[in-house]
C-alpha positions in Angstrom: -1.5 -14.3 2.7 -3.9 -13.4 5.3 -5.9 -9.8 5.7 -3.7 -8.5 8.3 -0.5 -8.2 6.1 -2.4 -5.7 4.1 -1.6 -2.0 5.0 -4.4 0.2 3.6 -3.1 3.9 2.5 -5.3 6.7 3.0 -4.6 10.3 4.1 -2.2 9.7 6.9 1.4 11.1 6.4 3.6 8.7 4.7 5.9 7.6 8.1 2.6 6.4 9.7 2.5 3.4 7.2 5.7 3.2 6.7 6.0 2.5 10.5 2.8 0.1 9.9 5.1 -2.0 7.3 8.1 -2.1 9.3 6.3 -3.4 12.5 5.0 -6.0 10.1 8.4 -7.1 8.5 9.7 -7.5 12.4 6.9 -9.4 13.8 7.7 -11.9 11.5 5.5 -11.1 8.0 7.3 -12.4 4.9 5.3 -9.9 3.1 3.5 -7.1 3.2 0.4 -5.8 0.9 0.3 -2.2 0.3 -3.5 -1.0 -1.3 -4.2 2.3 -2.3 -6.9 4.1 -4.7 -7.3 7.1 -6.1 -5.1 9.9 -4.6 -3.5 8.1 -2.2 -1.4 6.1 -5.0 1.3 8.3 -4.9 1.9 8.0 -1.0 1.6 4.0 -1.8 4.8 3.9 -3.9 6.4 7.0 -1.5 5.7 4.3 1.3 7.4 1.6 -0.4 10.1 3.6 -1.9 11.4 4.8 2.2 10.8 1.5 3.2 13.3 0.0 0.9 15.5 3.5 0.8 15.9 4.0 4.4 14.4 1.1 6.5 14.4 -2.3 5.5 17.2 -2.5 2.3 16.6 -6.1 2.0 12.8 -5.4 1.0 12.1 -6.5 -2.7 9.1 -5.1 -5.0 7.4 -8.6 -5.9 4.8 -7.2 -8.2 2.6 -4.1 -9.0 -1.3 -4.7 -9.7 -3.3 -1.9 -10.9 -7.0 -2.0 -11.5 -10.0 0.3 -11.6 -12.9 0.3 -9.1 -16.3 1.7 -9.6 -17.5 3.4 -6.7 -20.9 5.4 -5.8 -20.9 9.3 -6.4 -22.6 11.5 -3.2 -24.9 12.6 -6.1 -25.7 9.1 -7.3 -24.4 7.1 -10.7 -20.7 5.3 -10.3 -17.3 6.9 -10.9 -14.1 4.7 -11.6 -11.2 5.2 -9.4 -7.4 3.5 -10.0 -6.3 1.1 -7.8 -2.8 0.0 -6.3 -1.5 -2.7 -5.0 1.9 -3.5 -3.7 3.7 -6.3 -2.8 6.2 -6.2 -0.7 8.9 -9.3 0.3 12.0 -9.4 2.7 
């Protein structure tokens, strides 16, 4: 698995990665890594459910990891954020 099978969700509407992991699957990736934290979680799995719903049908779910990141605050200290990842496989 090398970096640049990882798709990184952020603010973007949903169809922007979705079009980011389809370009993947059909340049030849076996799978694809969705990552996510915080807010954008919910667009991760949105992502991966239209993939699999309307795009790619043959796209599997491998696994699900979730984990909690400690970030710096603006105002200083740490806060903990949730973390997503998704593994995608055709």
């Amino acid at each position: 698995m090398t970096e640049e099978n990882v798709v990184y969700i952020g603010n973007k509407p949903p169809m922007s990665y979705v079009l980011a992991v389809t370009t993947q699957f059909n340049g030849g990736a076996g799978e694809v890594i969705l990552k996510a934290r915080g807010k954008a979680i919910s667009r991760a799995v949105d992502v991966a459910e239209i993939v699999r719903n309307r795009f790619i049908p043959e796209t599997q779910i491998e696994r699900i990891l979730t984990g909690t990141e400690e970030l710096p605050r603006k105002e200083g200290g740490t806060t903990n954020t949730s973390t997503i990842e998704i593994v995608l496989k055709k």
